[in-house]
C-alpha positions as CSV (number, residue, x, y, z in Angstrom):
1,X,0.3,71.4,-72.9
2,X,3.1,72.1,-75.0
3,X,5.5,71.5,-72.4
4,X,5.2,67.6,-71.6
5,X,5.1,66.8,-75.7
6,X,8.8,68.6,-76.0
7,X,9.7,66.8,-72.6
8,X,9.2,63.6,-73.8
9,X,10.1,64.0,-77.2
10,X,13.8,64.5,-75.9
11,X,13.6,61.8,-74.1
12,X,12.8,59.7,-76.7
13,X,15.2,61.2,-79.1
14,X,17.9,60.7,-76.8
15,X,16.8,57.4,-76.6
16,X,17.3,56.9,-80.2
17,X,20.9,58.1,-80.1
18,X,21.8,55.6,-77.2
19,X,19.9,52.8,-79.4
20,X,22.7,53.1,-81.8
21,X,25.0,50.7,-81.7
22,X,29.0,50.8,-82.6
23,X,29.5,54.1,-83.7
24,X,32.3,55.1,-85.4
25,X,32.5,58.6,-84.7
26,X,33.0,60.2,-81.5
27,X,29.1,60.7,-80.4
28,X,28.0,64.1,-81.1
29,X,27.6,64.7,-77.9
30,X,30.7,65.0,-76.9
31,X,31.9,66.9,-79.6
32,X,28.8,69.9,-79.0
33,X,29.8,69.2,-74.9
34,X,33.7,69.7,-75.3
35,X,32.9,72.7,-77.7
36,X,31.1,74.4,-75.1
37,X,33.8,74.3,-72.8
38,X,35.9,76.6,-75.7
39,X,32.9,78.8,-75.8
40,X,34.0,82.8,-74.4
41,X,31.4,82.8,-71.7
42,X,32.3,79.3,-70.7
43,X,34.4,80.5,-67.4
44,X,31.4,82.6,-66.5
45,X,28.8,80.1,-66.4
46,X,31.3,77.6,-64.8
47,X,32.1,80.6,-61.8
48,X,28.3,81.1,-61.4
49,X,27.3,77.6,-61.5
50,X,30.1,75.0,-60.0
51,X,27.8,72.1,-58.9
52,X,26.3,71.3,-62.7
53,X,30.1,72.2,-63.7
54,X,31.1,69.8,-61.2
55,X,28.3,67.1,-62.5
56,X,28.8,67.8,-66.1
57,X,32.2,66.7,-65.9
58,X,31.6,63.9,-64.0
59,X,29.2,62.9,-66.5
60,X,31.7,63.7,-69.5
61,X,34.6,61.9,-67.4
62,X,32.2,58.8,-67.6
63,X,31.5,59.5,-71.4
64,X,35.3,59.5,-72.0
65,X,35.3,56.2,-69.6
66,X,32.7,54.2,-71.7
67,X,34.6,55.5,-75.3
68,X,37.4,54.4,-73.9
69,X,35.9,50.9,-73.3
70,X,33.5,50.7,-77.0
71,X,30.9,51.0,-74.7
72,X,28.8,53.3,-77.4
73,X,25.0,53.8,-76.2
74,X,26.8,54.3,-72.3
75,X,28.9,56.7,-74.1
76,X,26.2,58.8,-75.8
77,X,24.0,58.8,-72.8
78,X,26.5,60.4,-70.4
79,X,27.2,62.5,-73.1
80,X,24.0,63.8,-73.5
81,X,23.9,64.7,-69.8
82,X,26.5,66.3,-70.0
83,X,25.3,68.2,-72.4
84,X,21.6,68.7,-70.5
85,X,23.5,69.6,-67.2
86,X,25.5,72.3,-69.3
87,X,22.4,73.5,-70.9
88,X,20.7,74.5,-67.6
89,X,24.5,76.5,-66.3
90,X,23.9,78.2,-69.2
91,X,20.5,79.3,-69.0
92,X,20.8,80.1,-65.5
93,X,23.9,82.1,-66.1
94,X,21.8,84.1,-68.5
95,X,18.8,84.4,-66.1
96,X,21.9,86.2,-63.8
97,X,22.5,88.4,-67.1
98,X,18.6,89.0,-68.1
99,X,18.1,90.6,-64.4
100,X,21.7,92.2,-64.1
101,X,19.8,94.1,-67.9
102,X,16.8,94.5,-65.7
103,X,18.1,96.2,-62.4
104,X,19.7,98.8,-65.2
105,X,16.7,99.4,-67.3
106,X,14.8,100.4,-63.9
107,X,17.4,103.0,-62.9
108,X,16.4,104.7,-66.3
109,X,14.5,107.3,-67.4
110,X,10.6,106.3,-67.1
111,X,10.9,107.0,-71.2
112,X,12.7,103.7,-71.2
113,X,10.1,101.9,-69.5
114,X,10.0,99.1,-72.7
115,X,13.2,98.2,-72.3
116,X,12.9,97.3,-69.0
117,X,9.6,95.1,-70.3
118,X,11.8,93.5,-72.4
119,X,14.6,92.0,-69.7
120,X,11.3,91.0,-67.7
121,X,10.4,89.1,-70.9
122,X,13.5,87.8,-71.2
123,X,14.3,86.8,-67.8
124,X,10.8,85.4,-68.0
125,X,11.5,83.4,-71.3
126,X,15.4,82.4,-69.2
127,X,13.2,81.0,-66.1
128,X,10.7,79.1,-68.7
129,X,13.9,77.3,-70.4
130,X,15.5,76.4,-66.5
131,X,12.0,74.5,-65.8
132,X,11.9,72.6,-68.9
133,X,15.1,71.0,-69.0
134,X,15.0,70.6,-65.3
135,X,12.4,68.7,-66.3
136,X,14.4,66.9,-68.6
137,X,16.8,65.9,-66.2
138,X,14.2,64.4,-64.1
139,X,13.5,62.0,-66.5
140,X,16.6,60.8,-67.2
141,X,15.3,57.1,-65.4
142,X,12.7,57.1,-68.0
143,X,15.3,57.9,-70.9
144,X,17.5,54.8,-69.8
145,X,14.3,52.9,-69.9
146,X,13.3,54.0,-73.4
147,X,16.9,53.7,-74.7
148,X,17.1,49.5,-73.4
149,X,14.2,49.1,-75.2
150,X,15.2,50.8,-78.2
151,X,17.8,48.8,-78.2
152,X,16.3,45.7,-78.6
153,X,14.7,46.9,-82.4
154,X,17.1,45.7,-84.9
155,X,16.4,48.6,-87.2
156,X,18.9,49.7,-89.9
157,X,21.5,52.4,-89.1
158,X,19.8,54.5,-91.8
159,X,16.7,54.6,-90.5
160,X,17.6,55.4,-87.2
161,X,19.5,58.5,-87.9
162,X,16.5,59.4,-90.9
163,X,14.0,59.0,-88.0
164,X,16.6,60.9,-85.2
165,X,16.6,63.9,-87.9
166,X,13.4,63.9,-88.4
167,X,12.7,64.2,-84.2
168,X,15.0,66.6,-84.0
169,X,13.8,68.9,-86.5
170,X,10.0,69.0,-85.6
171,X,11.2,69.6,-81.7
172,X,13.5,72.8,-83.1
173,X,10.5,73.6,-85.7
174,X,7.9,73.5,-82.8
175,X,10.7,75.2,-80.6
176,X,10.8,78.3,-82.9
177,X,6.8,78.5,-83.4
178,X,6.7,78.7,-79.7
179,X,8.5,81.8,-79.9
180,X,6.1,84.0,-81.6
181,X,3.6,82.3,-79.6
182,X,1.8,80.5,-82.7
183,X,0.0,78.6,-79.7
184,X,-2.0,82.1,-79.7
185,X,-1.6,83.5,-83.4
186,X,-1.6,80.5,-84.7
187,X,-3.4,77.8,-83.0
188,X,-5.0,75.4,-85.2
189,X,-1.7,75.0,-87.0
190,X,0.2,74.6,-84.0
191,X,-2.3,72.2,-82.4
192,X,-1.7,69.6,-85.7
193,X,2.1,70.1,-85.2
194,X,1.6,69.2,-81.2
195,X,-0.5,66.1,-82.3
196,X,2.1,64.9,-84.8
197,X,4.5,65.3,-82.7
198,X,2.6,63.2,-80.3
199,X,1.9,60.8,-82.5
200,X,5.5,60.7,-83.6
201,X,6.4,59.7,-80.1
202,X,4.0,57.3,-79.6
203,X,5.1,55.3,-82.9
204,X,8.6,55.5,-81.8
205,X,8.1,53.9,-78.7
206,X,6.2,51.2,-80.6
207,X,9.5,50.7,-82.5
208,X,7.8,51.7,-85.7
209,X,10.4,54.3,-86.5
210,X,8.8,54.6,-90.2
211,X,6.1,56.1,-89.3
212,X,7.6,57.7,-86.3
213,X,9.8,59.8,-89.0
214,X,6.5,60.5,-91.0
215,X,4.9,62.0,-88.2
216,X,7.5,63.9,-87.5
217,X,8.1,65.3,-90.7
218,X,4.3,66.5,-90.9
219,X,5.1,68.4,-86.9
220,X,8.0,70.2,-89.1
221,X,5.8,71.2,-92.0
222,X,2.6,72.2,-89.5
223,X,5.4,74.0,-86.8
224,X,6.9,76.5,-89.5
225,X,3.2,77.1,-91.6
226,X,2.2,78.4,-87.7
227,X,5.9,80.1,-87.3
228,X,5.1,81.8,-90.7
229,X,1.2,82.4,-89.5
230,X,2.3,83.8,-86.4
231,X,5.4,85.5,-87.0
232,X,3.5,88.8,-88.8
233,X,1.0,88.8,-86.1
234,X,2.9,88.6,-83.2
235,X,5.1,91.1,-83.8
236,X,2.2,93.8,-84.8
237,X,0.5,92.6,-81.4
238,X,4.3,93.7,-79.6
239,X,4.1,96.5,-81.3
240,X,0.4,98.1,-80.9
241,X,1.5,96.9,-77.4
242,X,4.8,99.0,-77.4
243,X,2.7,102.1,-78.8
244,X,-0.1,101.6,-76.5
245,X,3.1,101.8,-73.5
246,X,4.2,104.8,-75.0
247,X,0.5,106.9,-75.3
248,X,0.2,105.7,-72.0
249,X,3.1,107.6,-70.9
250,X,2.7,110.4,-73.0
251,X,-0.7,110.9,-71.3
252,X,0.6,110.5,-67.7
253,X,3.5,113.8,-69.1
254,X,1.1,116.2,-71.1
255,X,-0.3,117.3,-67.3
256,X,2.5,119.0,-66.8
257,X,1.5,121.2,-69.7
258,X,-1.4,122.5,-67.0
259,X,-3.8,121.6,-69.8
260,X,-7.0,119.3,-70.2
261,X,-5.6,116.2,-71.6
262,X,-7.9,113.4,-73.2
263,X,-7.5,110.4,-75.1
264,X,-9.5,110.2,-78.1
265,X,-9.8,107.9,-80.9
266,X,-6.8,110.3,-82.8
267,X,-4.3,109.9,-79.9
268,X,-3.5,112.4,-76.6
269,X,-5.3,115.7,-76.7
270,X,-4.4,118.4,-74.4
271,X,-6.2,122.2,-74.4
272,X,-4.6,125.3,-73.6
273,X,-6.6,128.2,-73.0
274,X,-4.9,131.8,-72.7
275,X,-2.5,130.9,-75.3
276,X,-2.9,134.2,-77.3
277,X,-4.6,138.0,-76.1
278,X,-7.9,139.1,-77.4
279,X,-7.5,139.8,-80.7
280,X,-3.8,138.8,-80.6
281,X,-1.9,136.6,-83.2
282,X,1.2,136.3,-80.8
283,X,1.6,133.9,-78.2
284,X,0.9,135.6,-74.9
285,X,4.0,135.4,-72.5
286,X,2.2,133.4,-69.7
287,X,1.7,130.5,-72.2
288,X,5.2,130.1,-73.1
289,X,5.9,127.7,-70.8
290,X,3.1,125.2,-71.6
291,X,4.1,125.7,-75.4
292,X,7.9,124.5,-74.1
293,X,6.5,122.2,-72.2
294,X,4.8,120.4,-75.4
295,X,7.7,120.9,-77.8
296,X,9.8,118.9,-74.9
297,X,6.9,115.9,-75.4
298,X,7.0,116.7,-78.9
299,X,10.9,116.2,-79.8
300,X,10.3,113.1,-76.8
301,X,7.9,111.2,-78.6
302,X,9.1,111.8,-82.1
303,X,6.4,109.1,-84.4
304,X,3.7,110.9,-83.0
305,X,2.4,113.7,-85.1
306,X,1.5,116.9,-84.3
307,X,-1.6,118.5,-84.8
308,X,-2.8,121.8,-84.1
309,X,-6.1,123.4,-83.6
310,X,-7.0,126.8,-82.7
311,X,-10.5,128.1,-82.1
312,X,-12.2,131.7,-81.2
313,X,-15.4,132.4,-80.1
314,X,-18.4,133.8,-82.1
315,X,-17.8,137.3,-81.7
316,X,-16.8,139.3,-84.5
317,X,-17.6,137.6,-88.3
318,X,-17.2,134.1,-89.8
319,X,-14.3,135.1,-91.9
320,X,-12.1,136.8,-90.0
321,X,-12.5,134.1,-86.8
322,X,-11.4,131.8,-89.4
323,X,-8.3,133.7,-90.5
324,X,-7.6,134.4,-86.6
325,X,-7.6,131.5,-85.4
326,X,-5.2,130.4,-88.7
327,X,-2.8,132.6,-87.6
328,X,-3.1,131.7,-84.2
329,X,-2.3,127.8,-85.5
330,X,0.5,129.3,-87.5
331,X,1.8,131.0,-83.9
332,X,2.0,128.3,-82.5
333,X,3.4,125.7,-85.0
334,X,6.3,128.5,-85.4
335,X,6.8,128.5,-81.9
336,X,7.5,124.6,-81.8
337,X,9.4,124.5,-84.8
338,X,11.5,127.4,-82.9
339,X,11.9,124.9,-80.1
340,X,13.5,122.3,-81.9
341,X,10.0,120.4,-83.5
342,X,10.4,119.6,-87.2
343,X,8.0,121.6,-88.9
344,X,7.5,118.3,-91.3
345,X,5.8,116.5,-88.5
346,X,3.4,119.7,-87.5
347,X,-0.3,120.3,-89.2
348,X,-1.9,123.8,-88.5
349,X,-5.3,124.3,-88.7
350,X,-7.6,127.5,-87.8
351,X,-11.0,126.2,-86.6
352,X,-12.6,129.7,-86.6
353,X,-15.6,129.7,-84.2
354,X,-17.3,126.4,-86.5
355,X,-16.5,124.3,-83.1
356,X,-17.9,125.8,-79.6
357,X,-17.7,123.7,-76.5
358,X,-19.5,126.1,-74.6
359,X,-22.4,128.8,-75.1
360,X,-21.6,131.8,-76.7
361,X,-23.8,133.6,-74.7
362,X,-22.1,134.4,-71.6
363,X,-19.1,135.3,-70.9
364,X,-18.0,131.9,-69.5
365,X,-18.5,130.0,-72.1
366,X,-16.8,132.7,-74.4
367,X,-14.0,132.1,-72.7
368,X,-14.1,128.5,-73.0
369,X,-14.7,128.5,-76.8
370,X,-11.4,130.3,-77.1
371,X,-8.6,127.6,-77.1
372,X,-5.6,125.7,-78.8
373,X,-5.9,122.3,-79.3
374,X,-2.8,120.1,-79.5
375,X,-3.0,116.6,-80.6
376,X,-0.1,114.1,-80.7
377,X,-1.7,111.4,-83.3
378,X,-1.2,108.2,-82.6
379,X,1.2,106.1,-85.2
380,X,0.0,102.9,-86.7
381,X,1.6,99.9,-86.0
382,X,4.3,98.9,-88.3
């Protein structure tokens, strides 16, 4: 939906700027195409894409020829072009960049699995800008159209280059609302700017560039309220989906720890049974290497918090099961922090036997009673 409205905004813009008539300046054009040309990644983009070098410059060669001749509106239109044809080198050359990011990002560890999202998005976002001025360029009939009869409103100088700013600005207002996706965060506000902008387009061709600029000027004001709406809300929603990425991940690696792993509503669980001997307050030597094992995730996944739980069974009294399993939790907090965990990061708590899982009863269930539970707490969203 968005798409068309910015298509034929442009068009119409541009038809503005060939509607002008004697400038005195050199058209803008030309001044933003020969700049380009200077730019450092210039030979780049002209290596990796020669045919819309080659048809830029013909285009600028026939700018240059119409200048040459006062032939003005001719002038800017092969100017802009130019420009266009540039416009979509460029983005393509950075398409070749965004999946030259991505081929390296998936050679990386899995840990840096949102980077590599991120040149997918990009390239994504790359492909979305070579459609839409392709799309431009395909209407460039249309634009010589528009511009003739633009051409035959004898508007003041003033006003066209009031109403041309005014275009402009709601198409780069809109532009930048798109990118936090006020569409989604932000809809009603960005469905008002859409329909000024339409509206803005229709009085424009009507030749009523008043209220074409008025129009325009409201798309501006609705476009950034929705950029401001959205902005806050899209980047939480990248985030809780950047952390959701990461539990993900953390869950799919806490297996190795040969525990039961869970999700709850705190974050990634994982118990570990045989941790400590009966009646022991030291880590037992065949648990070490799960207890390694979670200080590697630990010092991995750094904003999650760590929080451990120990628990006994109901044999012996209420009190001492309670200061057992304490030290038990104690064990193991110093055994992380011993592996390179900062302690500020670790909670320790001694459950006692107030938290079975299984009966008491038998033997079995004894057994199961008697764990560690590990829990790396999810971080909020920032």
């Amino acid at each position: 939906m968005k798409t068309p409205s910015l298509v034929l905004s442009a068009g119409l813009l541009l038809a503005i700027v060939a509607g002008c008539a004697h400038q005195a300046d050199r058209a803008p054009a030309m001044v933003r195409y020969e700049a380009s040309q200077e730019a450092q990644e210039s030979e780049i983009i002209r290596e990796r894409n020669p045919e819309l070098y080659n048809a830029a410059e013909v285009e600028h060669a026939n700018a240059i020829k119409a200048e040459r001749a006062e032939e003005y509106e001719a002038t800017a239109h092969h100017a802009e072009v130019a420009v266009l044809l540039w416009r979509t080198a460029e983005a393509r050359s950075h398409t070749v960049d965004a999946e030259a990011r991505q081929a390296t990002a998936e050679r990386r560890y899995a840990a840096g699995e949102a980077a590599l999202e991120a040149a997918r998005a990009e390239r994504d976002e790359e492909t979305l800008a070579i459609a839409r001025l392709q799309e431009i360029i395909k209407l460039q009939k249309e634009m010589d159209a528009a511009a003739k009869a633009m051409a035959a409103h004898k508007q003041s100088e003033k006003v066209k280059a009031a109403t041309n700013a005014a275009m402009l600005a709601a198409m780069a207002a809109l532009k930048d609302a798109e990118a936090v996706q006020a569409s989604v965060f932000a809809a009603e506000a960005f469905a008002k700017a859409q329909n000024a902008l339409t509206l803005a387009t229709a009085t424009l061709q009507a030749g009523d560039l008043g209220a074409a600029q008025k129009h325009a000027e409201v798309a501006t004001a609705a476009a950034t309220e929705a950029k401001q709406s959205a902005g806050p809300k899209f980047e939480a929603d990248r985030a809780r989906r950047s952390h959701e990425a990461r539990a993900k991940r953390l869950f799919e690696e806490v297996k190795q720890t040969g525990g039961e792993r869970r999700v709850s509503e705190r974050g990634v669980e994982v118990t570990l049974r045989s941790v400590f001997e009966p009646g022991e307050i030291f880590v037992a030597p065949i648990a070490r290497s799960s207890l390694e094992k979670v200080a590697e995730l630990a010092k991995s996944y750094g904003e999650f918090a760590i929080i451990i739980e120990a628990h006994t069974d109901s044999r012996g009294g209420t009190t001492a099961n309670l200061t057992l399993s304490q030290s038990r939790a104690d064990a193991v907090l110093s055994f992380l922090t011993k592996n390179g965990v900062s302690p500020s990061r670790i909670t320790a708590i001694g459950k006692g036997s107030a938290e079975p899982i299984a009966d008491n009863r038998s033997q079995d269930g004894r057994a199961a009673n008697r764990r560690v539970e590990i829990t790396f707490v999810q971080p909020p969203p920032s």
